[in-house]
Each structure stands twice: as C-alpha cells, then as structure tokens.
mmCIF file of the protein (N, C-alpha, C, O) and its ligand, coordinates in Angstrom:
data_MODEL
# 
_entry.id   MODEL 
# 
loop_
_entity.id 
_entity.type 
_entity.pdbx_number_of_molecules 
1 polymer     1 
2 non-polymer 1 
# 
_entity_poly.entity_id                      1 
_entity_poly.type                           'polypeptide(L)' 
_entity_poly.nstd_linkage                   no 
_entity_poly.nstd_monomer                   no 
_entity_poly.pdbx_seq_one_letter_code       
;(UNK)(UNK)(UNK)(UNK)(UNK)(UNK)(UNK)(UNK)(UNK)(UNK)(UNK)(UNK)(UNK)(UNK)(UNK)(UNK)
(UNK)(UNK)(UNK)(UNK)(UNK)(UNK)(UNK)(UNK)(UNK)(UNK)(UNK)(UNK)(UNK)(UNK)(UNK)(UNK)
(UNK)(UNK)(UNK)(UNK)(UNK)(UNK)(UNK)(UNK)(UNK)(UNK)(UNK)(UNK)(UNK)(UNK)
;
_entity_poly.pdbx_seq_one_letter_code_can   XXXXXXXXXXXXXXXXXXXXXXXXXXXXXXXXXXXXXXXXXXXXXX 
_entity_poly.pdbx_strand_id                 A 
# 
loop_
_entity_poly_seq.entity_id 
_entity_poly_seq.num 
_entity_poly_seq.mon_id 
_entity_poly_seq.hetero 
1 1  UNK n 
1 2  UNK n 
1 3  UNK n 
1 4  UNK n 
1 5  UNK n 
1 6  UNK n 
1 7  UNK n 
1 8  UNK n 
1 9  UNK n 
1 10 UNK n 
1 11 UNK n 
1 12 UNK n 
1 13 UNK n 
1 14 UNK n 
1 15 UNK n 
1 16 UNK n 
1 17 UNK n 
1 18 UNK n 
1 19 UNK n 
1 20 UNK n 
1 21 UNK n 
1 22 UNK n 
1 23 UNK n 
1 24 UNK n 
1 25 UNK n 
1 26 UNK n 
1 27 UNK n 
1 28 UNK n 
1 29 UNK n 
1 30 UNK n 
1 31 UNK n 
1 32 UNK n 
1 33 UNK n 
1 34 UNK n 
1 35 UNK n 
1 36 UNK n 
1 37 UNK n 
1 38 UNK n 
1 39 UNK n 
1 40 UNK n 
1 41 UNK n 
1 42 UNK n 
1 43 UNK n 
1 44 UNK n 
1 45 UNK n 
1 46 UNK n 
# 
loop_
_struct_asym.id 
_struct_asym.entity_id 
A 1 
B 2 
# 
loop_
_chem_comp.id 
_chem_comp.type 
_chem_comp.mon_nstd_flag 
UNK 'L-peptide linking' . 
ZN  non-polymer         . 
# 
_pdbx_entity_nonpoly.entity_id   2 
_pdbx_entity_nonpoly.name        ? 
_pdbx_entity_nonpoly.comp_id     ZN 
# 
_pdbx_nonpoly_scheme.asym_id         B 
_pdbx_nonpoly_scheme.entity_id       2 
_pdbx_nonpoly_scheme.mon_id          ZN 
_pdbx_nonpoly_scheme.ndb_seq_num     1 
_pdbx_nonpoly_scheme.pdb_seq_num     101 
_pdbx_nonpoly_scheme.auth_seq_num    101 
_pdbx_nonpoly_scheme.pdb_mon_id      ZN 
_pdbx_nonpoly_scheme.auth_mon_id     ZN 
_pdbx_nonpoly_scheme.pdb_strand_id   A 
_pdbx_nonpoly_scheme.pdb_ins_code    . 
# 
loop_
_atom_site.group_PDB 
_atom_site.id 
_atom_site.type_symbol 
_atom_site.label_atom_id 
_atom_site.label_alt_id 
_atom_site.label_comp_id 
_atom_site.label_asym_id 
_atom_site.label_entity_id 
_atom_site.label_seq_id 
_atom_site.pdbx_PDB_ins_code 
_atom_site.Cartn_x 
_atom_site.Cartn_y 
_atom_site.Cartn_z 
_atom_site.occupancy 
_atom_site.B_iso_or_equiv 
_atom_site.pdbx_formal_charge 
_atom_site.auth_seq_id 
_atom_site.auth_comp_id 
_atom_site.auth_asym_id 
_atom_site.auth_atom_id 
_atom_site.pdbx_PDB_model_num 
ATOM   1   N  N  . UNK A 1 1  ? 93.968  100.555 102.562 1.00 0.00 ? 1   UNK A N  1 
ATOM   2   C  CA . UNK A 1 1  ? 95.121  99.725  102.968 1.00 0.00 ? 1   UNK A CA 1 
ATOM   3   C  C  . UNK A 1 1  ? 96.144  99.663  101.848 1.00 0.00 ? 1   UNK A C  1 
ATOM   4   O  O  . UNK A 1 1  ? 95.716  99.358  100.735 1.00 0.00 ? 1   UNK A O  1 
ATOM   5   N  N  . UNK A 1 2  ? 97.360  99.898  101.987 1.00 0.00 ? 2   UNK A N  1 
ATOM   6   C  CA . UNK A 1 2  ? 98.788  99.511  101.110 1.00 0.00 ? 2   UNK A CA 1 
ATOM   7   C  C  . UNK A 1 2  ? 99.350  98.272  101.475 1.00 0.00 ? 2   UNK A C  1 
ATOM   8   O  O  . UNK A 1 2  ? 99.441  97.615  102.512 1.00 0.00 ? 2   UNK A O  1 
ATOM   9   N  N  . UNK A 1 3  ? 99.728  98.147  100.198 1.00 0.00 ? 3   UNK A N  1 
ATOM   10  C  CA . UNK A 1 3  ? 100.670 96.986  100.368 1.00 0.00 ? 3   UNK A CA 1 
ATOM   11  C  C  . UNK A 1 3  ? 101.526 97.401  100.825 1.00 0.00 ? 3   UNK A C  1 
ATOM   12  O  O  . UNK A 1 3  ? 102.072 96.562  101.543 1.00 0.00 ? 3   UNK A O  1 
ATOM   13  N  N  . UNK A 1 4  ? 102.333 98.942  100.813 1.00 0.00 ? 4   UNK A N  1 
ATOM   14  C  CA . UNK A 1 4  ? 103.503 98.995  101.207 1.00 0.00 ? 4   UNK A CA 1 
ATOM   15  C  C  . UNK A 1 4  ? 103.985 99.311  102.680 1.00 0.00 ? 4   UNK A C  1 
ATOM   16  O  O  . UNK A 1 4  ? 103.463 100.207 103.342 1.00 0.00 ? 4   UNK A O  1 
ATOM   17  N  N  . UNK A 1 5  ? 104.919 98.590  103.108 1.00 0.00 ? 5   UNK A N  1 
ATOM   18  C  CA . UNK A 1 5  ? 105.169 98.566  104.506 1.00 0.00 ? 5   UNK A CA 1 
ATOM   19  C  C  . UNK A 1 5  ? 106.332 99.401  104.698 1.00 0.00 ? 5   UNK A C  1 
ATOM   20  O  O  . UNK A 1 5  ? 107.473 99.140  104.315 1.00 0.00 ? 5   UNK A O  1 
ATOM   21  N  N  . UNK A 1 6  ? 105.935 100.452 105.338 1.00 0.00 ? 6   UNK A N  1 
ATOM   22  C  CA . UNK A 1 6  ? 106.557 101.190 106.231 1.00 0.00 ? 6   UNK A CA 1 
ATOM   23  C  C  . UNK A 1 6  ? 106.904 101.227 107.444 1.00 0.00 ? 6   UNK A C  1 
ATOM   24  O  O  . UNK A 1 6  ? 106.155 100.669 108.247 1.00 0.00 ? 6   UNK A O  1 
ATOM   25  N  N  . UNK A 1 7  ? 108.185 101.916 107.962 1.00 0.00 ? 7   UNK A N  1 
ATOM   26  C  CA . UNK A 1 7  ? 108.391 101.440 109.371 1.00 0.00 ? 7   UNK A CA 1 
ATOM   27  C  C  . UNK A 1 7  ? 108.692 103.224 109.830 1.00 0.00 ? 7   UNK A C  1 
ATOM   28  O  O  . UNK A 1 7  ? 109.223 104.033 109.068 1.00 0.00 ? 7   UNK A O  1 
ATOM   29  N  N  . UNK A 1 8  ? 108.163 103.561 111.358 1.00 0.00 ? 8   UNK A N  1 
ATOM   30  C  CA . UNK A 1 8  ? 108.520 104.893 111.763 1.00 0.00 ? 8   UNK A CA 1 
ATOM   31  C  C  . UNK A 1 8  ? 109.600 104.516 112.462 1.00 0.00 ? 8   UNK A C  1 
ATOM   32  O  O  . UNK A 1 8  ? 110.121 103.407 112.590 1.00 0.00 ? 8   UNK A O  1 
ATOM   33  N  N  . UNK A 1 9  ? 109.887 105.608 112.916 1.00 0.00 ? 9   UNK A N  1 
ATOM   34  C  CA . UNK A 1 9  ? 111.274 106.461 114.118 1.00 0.00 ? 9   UNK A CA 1 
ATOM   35  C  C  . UNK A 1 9  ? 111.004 107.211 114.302 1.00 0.00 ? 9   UNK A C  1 
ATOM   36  O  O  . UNK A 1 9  ? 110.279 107.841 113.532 1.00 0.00 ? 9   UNK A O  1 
ATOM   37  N  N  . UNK A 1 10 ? 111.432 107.697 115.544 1.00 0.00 ? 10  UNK A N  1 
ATOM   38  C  CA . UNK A 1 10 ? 111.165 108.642 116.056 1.00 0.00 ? 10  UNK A CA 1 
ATOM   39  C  C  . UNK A 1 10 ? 112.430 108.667 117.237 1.00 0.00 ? 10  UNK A C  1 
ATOM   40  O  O  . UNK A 1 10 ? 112.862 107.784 117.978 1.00 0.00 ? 10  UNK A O  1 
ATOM   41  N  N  . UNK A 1 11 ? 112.834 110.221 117.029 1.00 0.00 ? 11  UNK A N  1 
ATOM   42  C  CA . UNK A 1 11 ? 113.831 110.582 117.247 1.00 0.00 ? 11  UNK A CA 1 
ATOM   43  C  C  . UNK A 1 11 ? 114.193 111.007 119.150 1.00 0.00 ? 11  UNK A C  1 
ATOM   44  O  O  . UNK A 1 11 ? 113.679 111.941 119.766 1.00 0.00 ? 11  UNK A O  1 
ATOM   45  N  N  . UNK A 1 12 ? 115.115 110.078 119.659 1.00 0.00 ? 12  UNK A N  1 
ATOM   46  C  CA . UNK A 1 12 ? 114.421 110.000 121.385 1.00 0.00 ? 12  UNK A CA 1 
ATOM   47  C  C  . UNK A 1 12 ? 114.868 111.633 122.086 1.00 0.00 ? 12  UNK A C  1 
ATOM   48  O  O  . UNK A 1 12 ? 114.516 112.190 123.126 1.00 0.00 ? 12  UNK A O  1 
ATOM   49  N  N  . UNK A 1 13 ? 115.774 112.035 120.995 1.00 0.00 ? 13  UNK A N  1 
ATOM   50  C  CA . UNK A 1 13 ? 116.316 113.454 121.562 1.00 0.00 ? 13  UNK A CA 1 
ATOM   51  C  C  . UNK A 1 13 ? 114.949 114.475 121.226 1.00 0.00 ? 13  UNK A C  1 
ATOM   52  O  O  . UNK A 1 13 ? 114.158 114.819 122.104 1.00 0.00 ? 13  UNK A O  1 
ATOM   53  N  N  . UNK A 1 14 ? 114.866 114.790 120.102 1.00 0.00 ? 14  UNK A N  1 
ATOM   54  C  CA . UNK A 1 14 ? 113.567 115.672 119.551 1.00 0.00 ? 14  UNK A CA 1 
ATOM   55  C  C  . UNK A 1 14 ? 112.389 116.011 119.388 1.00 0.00 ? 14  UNK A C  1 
ATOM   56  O  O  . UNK A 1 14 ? 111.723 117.044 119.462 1.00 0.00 ? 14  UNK A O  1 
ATOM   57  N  N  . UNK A 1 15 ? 112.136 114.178 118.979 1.00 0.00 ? 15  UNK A N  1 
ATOM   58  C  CA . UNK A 1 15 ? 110.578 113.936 118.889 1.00 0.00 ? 15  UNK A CA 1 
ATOM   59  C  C  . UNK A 1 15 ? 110.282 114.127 117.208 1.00 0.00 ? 15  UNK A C  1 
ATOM   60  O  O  . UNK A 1 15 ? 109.168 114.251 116.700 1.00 0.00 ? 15  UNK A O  1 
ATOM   61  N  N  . UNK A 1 16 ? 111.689 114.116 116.445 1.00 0.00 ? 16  UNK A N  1 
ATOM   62  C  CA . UNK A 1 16 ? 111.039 114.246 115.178 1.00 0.00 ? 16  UNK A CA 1 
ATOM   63  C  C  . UNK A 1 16 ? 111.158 112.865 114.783 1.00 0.00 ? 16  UNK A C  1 
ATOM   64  O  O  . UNK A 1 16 ? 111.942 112.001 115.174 1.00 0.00 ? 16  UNK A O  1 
ATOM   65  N  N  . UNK A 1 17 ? 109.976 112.811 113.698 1.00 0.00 ? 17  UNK A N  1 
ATOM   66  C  CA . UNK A 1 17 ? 109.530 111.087 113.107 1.00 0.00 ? 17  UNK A CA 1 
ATOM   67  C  C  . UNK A 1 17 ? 109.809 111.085 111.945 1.00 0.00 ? 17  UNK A C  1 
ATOM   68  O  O  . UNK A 1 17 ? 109.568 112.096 111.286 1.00 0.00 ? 17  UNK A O  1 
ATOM   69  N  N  . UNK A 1 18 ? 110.406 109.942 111.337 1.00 0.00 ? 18  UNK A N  1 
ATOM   70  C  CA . UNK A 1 18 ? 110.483 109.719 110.120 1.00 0.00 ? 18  UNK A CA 1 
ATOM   71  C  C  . UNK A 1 18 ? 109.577 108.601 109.734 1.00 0.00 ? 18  UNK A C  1 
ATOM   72  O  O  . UNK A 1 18 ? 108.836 108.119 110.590 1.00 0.00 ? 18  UNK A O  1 
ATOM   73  N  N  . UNK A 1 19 ? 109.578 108.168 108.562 1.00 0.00 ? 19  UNK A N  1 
ATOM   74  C  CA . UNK A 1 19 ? 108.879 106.766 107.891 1.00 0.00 ? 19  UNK A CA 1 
ATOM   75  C  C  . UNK A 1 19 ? 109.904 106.548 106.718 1.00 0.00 ? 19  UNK A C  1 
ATOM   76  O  O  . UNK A 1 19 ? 110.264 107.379 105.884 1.00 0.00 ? 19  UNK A O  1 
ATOM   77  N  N  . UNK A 1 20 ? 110.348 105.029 106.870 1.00 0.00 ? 20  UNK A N  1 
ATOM   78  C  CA . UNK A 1 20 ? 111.046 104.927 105.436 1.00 0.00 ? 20  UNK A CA 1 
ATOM   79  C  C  . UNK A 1 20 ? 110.754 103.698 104.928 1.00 0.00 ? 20  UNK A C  1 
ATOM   80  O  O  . UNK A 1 20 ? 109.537 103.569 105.064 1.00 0.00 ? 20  UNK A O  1 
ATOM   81  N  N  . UNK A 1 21 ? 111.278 102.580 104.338 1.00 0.00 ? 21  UNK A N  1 
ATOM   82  C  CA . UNK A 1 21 ? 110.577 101.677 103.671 1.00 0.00 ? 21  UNK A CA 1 
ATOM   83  C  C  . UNK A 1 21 ? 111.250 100.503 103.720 1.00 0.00 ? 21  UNK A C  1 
ATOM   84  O  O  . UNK A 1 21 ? 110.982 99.460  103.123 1.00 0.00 ? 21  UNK A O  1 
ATOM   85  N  N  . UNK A 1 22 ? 112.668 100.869 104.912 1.00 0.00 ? 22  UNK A N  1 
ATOM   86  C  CA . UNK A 1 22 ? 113.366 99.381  105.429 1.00 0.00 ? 22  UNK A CA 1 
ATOM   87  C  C  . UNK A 1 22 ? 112.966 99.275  106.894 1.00 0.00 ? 22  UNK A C  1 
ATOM   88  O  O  . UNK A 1 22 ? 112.312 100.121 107.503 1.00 0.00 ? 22  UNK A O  1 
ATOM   89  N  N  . UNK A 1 23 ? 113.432 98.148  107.377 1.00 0.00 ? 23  UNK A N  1 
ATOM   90  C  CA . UNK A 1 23 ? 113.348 97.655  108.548 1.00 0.00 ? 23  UNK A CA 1 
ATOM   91  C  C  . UNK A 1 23 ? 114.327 98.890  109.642 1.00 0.00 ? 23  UNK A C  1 
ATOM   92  O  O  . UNK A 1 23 ? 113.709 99.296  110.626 1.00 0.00 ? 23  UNK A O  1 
ATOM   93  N  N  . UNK A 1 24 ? 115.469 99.313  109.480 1.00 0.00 ? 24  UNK A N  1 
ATOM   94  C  CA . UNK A 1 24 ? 116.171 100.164 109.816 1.00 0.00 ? 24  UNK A CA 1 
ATOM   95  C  C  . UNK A 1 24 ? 116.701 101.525 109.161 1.00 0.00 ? 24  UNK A C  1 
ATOM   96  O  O  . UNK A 1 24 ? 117.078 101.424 107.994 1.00 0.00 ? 24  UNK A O  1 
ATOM   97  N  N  . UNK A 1 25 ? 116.768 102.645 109.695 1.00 0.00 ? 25  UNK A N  1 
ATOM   98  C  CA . UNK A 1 25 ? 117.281 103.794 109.685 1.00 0.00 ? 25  UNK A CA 1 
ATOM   99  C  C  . UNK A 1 25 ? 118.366 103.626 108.255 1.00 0.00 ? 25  UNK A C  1 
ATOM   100 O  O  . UNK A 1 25 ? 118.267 102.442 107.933 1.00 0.00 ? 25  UNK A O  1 
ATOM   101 N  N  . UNK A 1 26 ? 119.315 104.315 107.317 1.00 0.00 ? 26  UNK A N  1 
ATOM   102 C  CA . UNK A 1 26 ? 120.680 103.911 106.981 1.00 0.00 ? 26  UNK A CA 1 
ATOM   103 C  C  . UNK A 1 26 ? 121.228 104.082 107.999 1.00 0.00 ? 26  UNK A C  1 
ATOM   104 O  O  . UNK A 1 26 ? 120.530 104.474 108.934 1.00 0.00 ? 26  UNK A O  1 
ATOM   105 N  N  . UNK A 1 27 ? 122.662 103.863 108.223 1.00 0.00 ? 27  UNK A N  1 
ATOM   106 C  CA . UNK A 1 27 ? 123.548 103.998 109.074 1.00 0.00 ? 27  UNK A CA 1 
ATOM   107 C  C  . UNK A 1 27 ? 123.797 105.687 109.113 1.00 0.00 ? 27  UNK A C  1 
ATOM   108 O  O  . UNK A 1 27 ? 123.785 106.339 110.157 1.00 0.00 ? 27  UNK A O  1 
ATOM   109 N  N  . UNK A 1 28 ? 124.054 106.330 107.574 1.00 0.00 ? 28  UNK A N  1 
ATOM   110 C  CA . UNK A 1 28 ? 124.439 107.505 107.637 1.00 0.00 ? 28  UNK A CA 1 
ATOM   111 C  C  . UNK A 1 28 ? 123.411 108.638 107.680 1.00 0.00 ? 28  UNK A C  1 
ATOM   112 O  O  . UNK A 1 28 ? 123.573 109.833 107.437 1.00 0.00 ? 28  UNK A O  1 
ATOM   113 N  N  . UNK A 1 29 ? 122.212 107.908 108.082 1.00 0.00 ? 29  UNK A N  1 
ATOM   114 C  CA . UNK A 1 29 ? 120.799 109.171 108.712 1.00 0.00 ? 29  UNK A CA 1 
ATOM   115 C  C  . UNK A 1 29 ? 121.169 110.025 110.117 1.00 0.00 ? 29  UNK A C  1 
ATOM   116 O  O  . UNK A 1 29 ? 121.489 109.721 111.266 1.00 0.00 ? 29  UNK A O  1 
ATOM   117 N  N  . UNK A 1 30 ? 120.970 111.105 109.459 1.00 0.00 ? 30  UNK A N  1 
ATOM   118 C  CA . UNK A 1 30 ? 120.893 112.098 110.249 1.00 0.00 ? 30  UNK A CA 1 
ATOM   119 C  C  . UNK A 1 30 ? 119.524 112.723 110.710 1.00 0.00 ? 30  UNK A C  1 
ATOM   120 O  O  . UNK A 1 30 ? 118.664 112.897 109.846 1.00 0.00 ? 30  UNK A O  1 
ATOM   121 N  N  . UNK A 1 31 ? 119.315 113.006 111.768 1.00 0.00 ? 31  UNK A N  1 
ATOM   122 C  CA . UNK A 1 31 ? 118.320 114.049 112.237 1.00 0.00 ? 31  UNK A CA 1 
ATOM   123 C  C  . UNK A 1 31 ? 118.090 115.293 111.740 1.00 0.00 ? 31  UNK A C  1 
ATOM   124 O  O  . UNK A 1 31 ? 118.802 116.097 112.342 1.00 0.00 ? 31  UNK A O  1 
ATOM   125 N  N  . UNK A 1 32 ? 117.342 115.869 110.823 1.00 0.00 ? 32  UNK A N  1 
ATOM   126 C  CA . UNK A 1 32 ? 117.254 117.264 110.176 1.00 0.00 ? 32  UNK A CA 1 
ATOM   127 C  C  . UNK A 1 32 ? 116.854 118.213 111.527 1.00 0.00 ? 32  UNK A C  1 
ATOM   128 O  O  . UNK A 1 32 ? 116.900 119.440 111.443 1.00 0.00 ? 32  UNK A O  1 
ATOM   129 N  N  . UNK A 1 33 ? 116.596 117.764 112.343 1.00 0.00 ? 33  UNK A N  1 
ATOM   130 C  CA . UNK A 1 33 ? 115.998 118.643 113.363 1.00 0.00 ? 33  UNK A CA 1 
ATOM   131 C  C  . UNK A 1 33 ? 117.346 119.012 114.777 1.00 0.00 ? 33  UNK A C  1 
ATOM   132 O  O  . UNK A 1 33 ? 117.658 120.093 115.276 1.00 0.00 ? 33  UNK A O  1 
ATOM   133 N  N  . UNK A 1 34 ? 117.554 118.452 114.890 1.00 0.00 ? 34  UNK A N  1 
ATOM   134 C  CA . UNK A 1 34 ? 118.822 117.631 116.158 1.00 0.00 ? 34  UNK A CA 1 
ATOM   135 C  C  . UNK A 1 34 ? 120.113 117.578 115.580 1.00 0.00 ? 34  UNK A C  1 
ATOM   136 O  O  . UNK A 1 34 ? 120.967 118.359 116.000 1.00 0.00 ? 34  UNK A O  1 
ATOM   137 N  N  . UNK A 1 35 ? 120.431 116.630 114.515 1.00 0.00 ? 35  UNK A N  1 
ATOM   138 C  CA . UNK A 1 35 ? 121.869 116.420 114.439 1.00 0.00 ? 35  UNK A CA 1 
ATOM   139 C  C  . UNK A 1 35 ? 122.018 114.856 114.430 1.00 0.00 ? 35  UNK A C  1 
ATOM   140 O  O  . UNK A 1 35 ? 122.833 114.279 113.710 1.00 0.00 ? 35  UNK A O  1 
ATOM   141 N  N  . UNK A 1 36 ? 121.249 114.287 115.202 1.00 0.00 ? 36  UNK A N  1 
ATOM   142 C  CA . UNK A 1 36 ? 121.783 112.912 116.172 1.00 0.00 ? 36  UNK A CA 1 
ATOM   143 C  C  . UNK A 1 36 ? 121.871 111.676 114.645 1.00 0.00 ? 36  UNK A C  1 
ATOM   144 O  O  . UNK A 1 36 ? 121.322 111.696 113.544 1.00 0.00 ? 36  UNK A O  1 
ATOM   145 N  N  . UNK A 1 37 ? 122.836 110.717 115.307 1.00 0.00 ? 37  UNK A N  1 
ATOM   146 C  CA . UNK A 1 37 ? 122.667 109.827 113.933 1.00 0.00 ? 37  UNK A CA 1 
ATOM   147 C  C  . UNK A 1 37 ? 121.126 108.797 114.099 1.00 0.00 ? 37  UNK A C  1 
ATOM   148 O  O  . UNK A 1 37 ? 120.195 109.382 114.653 1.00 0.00 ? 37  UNK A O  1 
ATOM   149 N  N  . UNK A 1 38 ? 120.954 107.843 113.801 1.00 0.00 ? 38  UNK A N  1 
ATOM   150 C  CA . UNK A 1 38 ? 120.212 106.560 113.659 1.00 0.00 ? 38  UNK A CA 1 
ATOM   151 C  C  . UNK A 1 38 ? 120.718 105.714 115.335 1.00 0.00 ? 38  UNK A C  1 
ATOM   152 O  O  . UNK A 1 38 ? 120.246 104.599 115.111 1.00 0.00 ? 38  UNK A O  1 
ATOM   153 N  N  . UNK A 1 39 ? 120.912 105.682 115.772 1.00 0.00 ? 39  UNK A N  1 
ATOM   154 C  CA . UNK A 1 39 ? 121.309 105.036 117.254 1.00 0.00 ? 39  UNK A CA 1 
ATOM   155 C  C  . UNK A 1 39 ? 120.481 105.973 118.018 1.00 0.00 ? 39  UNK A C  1 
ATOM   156 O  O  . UNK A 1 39 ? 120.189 105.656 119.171 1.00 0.00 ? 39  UNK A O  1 
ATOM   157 N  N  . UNK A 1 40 ? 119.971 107.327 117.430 1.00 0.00 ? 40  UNK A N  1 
ATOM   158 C  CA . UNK A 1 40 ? 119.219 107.824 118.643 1.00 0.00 ? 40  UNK A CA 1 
ATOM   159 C  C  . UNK A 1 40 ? 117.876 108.004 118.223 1.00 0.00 ? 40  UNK A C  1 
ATOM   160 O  O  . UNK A 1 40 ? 117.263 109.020 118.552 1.00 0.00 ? 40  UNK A O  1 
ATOM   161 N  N  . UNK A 1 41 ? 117.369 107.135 117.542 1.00 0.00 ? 41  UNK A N  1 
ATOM   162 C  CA . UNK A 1 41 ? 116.010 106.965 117.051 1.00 0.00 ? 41  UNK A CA 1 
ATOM   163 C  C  . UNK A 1 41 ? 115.502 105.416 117.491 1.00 0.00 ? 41  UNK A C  1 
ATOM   164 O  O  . UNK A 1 41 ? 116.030 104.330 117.255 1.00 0.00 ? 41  UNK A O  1 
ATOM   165 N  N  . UNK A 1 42 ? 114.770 105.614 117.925 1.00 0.00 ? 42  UNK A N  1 
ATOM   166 C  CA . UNK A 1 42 ? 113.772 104.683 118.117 1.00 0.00 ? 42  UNK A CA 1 
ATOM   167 C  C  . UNK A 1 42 ? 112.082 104.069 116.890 1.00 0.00 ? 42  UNK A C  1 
ATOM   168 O  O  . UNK A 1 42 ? 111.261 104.733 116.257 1.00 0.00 ? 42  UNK A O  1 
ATOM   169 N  N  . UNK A 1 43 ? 112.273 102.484 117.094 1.00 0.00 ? 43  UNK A N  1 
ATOM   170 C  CA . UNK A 1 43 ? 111.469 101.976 116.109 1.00 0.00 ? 43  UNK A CA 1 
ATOM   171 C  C  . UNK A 1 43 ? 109.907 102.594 116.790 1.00 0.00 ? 43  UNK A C  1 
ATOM   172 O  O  . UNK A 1 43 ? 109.758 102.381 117.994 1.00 0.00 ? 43  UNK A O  1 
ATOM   173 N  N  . UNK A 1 44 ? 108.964 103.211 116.180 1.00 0.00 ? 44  UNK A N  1 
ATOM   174 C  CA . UNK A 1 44 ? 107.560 103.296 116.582 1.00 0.00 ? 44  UNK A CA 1 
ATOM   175 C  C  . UNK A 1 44 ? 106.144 102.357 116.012 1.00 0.00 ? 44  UNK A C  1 
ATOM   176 O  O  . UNK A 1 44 ? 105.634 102.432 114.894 1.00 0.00 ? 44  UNK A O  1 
ATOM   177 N  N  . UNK A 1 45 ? 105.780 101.604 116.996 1.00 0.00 ? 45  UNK A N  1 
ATOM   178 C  CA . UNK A 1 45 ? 104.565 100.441 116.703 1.00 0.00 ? 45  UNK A CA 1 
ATOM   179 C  C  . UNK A 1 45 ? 103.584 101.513 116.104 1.00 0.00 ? 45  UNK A C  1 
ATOM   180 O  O  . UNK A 1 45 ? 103.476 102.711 116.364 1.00 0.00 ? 45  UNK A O  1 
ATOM   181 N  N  . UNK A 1 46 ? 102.753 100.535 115.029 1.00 0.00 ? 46  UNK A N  1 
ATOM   182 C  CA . UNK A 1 46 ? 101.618 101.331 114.826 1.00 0.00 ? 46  UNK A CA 1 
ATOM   183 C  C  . UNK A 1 46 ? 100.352 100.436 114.615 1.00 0.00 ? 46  UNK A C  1 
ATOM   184 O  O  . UNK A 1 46 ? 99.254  100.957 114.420 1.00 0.00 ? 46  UNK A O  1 
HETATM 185 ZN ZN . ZN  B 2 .  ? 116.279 114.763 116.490 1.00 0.00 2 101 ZN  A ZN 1 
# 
C-alpha cells in the first residue's frame, strides 16, 4: 500500500489511460494517442 494517491483517466475516444497525482487532468493535457484535450477523458474508480 502507498501513501500516494493517484487518480486514472481514461481517454473516452481511445481507451488510452493515464495516472497523475491531482484530482484533475491539467487543462493543457493532451492525448499522446488521439489528440483530444482533458474534457475527453474520463475519471476511472479503482
Ligand atoms: Zn485518446
């Protein structure tokens, strides 16, 4: 177990996932796979 809390996304166009270490995306994230900004990612429960 970590202390550190991570949050996924996952990308609703692609299916590619990220993990980063805020509550939200930055604004200026991009999709390496797609293109799409942060509005087309979705938060994933784990
Ligand atoms: Zn994508």
């Amino acid at each position: 177990m970590s202390d550190e809390k991570t949050y996924k996304f996952v990308c609703v166009v692609c299916g590619f996932e990220v993990e980063v270490d805020t509550p939200e995306l930055p604004k200026d994230y991009i999709c390496p796979v797609c293109g799409v900004g942060p509005d087309q990612f979705e938060a994933v429960e784990e």
